[in-house]
C-alpha positions in Angstrom: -83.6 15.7 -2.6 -82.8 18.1 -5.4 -80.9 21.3 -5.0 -81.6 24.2 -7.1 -79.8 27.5 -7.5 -81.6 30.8 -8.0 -81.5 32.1 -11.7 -78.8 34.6 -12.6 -79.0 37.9 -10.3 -78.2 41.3 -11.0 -75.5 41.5 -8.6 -73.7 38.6 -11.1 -74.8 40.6 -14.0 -72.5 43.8 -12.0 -69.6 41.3 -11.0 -69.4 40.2 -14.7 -69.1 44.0 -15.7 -66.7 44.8 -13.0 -64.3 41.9 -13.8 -64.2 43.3 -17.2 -63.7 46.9 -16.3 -61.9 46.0 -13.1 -64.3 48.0 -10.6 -63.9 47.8 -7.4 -67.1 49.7 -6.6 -69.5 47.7 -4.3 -73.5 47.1 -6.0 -75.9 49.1 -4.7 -78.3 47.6 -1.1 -78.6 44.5 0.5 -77.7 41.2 -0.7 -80.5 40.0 0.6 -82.8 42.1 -1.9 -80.7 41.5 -5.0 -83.5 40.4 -7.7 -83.0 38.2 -10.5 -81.5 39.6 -14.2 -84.1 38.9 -17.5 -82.2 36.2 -18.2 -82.8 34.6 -14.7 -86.3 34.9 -15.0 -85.8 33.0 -18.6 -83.6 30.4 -16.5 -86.4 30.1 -13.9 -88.9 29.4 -16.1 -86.8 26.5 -17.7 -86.8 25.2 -14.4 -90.5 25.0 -14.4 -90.1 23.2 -17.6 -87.8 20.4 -15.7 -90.1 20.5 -13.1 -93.1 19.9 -14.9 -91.1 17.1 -16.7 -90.8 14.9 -13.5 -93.1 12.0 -13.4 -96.1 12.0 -11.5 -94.9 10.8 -8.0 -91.1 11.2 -8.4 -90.8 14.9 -8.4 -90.4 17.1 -5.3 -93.7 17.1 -2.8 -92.1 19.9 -0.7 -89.8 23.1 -1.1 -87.8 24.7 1.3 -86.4 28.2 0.0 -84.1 30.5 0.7 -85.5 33.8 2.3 -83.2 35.9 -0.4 -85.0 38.0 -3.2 -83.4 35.7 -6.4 -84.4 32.4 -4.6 -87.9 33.7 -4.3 -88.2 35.0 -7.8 -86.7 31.5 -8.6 -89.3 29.5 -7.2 -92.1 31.4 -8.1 -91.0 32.1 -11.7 -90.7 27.7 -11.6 -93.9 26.9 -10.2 -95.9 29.7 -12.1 -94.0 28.2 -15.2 -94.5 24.8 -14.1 -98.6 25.2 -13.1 -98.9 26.3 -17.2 -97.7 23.0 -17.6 -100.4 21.1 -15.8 -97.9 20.3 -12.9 -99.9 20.5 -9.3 -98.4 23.4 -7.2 -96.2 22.3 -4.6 -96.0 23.5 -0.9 -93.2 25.7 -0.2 -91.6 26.9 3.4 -88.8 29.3 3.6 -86.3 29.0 6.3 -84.1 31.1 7.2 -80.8 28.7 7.2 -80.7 28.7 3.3 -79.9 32.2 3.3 -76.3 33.0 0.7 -73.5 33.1 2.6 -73.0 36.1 4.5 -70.0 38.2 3.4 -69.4 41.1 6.3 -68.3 44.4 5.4 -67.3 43.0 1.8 -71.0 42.5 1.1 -72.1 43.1 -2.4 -68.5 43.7 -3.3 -66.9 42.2 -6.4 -63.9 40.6 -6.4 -61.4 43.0 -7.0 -62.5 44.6 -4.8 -60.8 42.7 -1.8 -57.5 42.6 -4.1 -57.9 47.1 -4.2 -59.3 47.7 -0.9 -57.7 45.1 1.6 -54.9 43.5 0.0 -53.8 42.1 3.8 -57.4 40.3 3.6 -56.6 39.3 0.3 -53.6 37.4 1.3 -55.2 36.0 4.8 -58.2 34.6 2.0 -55.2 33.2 -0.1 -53.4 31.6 2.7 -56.6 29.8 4.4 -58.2 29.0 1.1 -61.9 29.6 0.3 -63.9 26.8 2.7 -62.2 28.5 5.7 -61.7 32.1 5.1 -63.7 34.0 7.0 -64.5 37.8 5.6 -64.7 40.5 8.6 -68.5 40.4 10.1 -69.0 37.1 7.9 -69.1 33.7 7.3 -66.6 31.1 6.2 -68.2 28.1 4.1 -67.8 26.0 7.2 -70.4 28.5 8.8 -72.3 27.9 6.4 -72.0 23.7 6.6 -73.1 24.3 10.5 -76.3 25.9 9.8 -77.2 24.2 6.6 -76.1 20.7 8.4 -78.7 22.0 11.2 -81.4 22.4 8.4 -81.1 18.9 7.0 -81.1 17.4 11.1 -84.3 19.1 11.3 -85.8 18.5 7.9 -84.9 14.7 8.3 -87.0 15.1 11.2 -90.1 16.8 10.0 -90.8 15.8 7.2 -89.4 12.0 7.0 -90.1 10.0 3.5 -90.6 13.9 1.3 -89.4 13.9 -1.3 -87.5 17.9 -1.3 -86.3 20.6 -3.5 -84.4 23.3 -1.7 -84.1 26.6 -3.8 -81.5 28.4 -2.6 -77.9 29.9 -3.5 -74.4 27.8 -4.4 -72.6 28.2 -1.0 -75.8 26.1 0.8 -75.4 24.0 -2.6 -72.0 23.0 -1.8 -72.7 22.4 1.8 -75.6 20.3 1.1 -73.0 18.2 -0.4 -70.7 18.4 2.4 -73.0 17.5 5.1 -75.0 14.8 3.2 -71.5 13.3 2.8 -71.3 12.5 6.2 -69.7 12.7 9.7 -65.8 12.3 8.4 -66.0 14.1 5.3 -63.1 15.8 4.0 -63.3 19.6 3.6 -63.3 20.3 -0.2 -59.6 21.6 -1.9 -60.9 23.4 -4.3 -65.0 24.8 -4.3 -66.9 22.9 -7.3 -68.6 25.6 -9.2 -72.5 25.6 -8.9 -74.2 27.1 -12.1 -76.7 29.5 -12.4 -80.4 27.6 -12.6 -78.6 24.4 -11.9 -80.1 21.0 -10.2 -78.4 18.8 -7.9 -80.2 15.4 -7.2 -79.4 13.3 -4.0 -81.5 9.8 -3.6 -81.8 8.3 -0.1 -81.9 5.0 0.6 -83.7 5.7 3.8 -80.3 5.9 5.7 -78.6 8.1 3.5 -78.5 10.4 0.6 -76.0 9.6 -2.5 -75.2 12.5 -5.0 -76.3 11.6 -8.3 -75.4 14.5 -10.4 -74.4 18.2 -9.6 -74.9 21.2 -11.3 -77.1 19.6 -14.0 -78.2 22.8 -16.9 -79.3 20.4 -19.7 -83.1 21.7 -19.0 -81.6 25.6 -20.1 -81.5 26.0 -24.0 -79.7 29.4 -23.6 -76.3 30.0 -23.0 -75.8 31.1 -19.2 -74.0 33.7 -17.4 -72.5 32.7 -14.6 -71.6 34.7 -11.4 -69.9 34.3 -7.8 -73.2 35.3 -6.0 
């Protein structure tokens, strides 16, 4: 299984500029309709590159993709990218479960804005740390583990011996690596940052799936601009 996250969005693009201005002023719509910047459609057509680069019969046979705008314009911007190449397309499902996590009322808000707007928030997110904070109307990361954890029961399931590539956003990234760790697994300390355009690559030995490598960019030849959504 690899694990890729969508290209650089617009809404990191405004969270870069707000961090440096110190904004507290929410982007514009829904997080679910956030499209990717220029230079995430430059990142997702590097990923068509990798893609294309993967051996005939090793690659993914399957993708399973976020229903979000970026992880759309991700894949498609990969397989367009990847069919110039001479790869063969790939089928594709999107599910629901691989959405981004869901952040409440402080959707689409950057971070200072928690700090400006709900300092006792702030210090409730401070106290229970990031995996178990839970924003007003949202979902903590282990909300996240419960649905994506779901996803990977069914998958296993359906589609037994596939080799997958899920396209989706960093908080399913990082519970893909806390479910595939198994029952037992310690909640992480600290989050381990997920890069823009990234790949993650689990093997299975028909039991399990091992990490192999996380957050792997070496495929982009442009610096990247990273971003919390």
């Amino acid at each position: 299984m690899w694990a890729v996250r969508h290209g650089q969005s617009t809404a990191n693009v405004a969270f870069a500029a707000a961090q440096e201005s110190g904004s507290t002023v929410p982007a514009p719509g829904r997080d679910r309709d956030v499209a990717l910047s220029d230079l995430g459609t430059a990142q997702a057509s590097a990923l068509g590159g990798w893609l294309a680069g993967q051996a005939s019969g090793t690659g993914p046979d399957l993708v399973v993709c976020s229903p979000y705008r970026r992880a759309r314009q991700t894949w498609e911007e990969m397989a367009d990218r990847a069919a110039e190449l001479g790869a063969p397309r790939v089928d594709v499902l999107v599910d629901e479960r691989l959405r981004d996590r869901e952040m409440g009322i402080f959707e689409l808000h950057p971070p200072a804005a928690l700090h400006a707007r709900a300092p006792e928030e702030a210090a409730r997110r401070a106290l229970l740390g990031e995996w178990h904070y839970r924003p007003p109307g949202g979902e903590a990361f282990t909300d996240v583990a419960v649905r994506v954890g779901q996803f990977v029961t069914d998958l296993t399931a359906a589609a037994p011996g596939r080799r997958v590539l899920v396209v989706a956003h960093d908080a399913v990234v990082i519970a893909l690596r806390y479910v595939t760790a198994g029952i037992g697994a310690e909640a992480p300390d600290r989050l381990p940052p997920v890069p823009n355009a990234s790949v993650s690559h689990w093997r299975g030995d028909g039991r399990h799936l091992a990490l192999v490598s996380w957050g792997n960019t070496s495929h982009l030849i442009a610096p990247t601009t990273q971003g919390a959504r």
